[in-house]
C-alpha positions as a printed NumPy array, in Angstrom:
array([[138.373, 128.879, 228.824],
       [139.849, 126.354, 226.18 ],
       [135.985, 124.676, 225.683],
       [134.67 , 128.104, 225.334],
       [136.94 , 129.507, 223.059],
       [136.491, 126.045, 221.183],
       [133.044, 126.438, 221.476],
       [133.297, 130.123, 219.795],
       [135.773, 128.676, 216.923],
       [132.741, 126.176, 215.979],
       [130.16 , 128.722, 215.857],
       [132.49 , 131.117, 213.839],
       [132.854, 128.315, 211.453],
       [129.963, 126.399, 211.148],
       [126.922, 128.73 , 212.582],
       [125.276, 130.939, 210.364],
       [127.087, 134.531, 210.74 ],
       [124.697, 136.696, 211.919],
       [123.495, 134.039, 214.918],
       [127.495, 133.295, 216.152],
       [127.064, 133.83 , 219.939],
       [129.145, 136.395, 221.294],
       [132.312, 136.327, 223.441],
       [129.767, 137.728, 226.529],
       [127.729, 135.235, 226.321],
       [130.386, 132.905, 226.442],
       [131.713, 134.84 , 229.659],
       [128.538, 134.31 , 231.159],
       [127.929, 130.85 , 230.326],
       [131.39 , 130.238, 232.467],
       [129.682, 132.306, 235.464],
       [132.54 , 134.592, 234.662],
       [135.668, 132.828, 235.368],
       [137.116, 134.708, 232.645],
       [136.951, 137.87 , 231.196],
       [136.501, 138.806, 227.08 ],
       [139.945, 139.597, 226.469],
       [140.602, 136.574, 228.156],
       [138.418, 134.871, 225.542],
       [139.328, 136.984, 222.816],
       [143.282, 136.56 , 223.327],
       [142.669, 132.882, 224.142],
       [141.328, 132.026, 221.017],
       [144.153, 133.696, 219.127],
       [145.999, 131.419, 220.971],
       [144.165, 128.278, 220.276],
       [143.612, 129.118, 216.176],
       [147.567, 129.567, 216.313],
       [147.723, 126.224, 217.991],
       [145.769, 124.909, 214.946],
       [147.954, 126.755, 212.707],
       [144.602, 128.225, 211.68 ],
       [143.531, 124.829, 210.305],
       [139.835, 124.684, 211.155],
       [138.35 , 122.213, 208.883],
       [138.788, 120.119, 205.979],
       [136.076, 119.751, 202.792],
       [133.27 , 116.836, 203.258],
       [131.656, 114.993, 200.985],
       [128.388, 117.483, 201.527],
       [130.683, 119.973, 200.866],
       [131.378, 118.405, 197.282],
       [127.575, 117.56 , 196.952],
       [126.535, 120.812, 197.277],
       [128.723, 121.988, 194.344],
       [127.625, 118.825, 192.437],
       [124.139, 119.735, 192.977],
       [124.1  , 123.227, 192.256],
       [121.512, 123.155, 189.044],
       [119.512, 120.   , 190.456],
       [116.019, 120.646, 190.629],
       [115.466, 116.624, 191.568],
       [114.82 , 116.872, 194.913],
       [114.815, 112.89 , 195.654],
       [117.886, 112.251, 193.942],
       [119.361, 115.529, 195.977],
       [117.821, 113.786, 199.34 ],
       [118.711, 110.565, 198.798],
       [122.534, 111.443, 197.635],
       [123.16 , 113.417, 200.907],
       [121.745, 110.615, 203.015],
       [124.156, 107.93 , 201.128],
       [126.888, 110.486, 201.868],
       [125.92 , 110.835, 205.844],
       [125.354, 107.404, 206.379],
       [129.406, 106.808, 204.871],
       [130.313, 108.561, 207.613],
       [129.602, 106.096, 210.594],
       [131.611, 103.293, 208.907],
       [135.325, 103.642, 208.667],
       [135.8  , 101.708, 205.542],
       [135.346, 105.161, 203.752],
       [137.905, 106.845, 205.381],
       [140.48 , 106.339, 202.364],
       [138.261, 107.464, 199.455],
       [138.912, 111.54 , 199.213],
       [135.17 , 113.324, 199.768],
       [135.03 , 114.724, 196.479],
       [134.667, 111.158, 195.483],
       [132.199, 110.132, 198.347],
       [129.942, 112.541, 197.189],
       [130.137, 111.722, 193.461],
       [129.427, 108.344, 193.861],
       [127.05 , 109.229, 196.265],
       [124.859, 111.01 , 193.9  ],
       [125.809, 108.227, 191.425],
       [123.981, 105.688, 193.433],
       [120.91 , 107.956, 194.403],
       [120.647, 108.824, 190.686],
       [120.792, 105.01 , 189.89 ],
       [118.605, 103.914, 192.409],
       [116.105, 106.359, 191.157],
       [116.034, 105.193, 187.856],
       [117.49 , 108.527, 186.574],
       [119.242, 108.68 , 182.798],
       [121.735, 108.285, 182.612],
       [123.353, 107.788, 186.158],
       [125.943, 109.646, 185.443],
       [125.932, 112.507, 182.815],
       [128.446, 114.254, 181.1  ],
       [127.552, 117.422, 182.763],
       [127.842, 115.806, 186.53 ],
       [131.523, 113.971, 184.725],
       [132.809, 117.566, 183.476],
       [131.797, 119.091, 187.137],
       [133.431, 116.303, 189.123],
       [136.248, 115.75 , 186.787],
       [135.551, 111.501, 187.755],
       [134.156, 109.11 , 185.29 ],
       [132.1  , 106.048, 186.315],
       [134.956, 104.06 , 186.465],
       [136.807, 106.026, 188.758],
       [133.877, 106.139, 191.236],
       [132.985, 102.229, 191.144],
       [134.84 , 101.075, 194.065],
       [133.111, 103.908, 195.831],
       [129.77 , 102.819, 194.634],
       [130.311,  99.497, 194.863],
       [131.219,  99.855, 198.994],
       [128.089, 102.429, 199.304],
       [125.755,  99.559, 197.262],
       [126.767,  97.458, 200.451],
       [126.648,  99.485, 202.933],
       [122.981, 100.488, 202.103],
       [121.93 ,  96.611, 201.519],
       [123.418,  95.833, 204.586],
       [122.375,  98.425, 206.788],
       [119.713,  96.551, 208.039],
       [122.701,  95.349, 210.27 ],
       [123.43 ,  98.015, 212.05 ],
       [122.299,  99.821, 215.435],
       [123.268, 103.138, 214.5  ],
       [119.233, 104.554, 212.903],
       [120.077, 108.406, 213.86 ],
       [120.865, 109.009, 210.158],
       [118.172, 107.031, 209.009],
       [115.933, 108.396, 211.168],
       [116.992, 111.947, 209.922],
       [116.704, 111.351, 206.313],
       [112.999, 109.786, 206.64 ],
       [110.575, 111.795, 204.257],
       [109.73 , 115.119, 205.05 ],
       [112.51 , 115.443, 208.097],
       [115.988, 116.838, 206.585],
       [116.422, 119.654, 204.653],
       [119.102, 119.576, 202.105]])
């Protein structure tokens, strides 16, 4: 019952809306060792438990209000890989998303030659200048030239040309 009714919180939250399984199917996924108003009262229970706190804004949460007028598709790409891959290493964990994700598209806008890196319409949106963000993008610059180091290619492997969708 409590991984189900976790299970239905997710969807609710992250699935698109009209594809969020329902509480029967849920039912029958647990060959019926609880009913729906089980579920249904159950996960009243469990968002309670949460005091209704279900998530907390990412970095690609940020990007994708950064990037709402960007028609460069590369830099787009490439700035929500940077942001991904910041996630398997824990020395990001103190910079705030918002600031992930500008410096994110900072360094894919850099790396792609773009002028300038970072323009006054991306600094009014973001409210961060480039000296805010450059201990950010200094930290992503070595994560990326280093990440010939690591084991972890999943993201990588994602983000190769043609694969994600962002």
């Amino acid at each position: 019952l409590v991984g189900c009714a976790a299970l239905w919180v997710a969807s609710k939250f992250e699935d698109v809306p009209d594809r969020v399984p329902a509480g029967r199917d849920f039912v029958h996924m647990a060959d019926g060792a609880f009913d729906i108003t089980d579920l249904i009262v159950f996960e009243r229970t469990f968002l309670a438990g949460l005091h209704f706190r279900i998530g907390a804004p990412t970095a690609c949460n940020f990007l994708g209000s950064y990037l709402r007028d960007c028609d460069d598709r590369e830099a787009r790409h490439m700035a929500h890989y940077i942001a991904e891959r910041s996630l398997q290493d824990q020395v990001f964990l103190p910079f705030l998303p918002s600031i992930l994700a500008a410096s994110s598209l900072f360094l894919a806008r850099h790396i792609l030659g773009r002028r300038p890196h970072w323009p006054p319409d991306l600094e009014a949106t973001s409210q961060y200048t480039t000296f805010t963000l450059f201990p950010c993008i200094d930290r992503l610059s070595r994560m990326l030239r280093d990440q010939h180091r690591t084991v972890l290619s999943s993201v990588r492997d994602k983000y190769k040309i043609g694969r994600a969708h962002v």
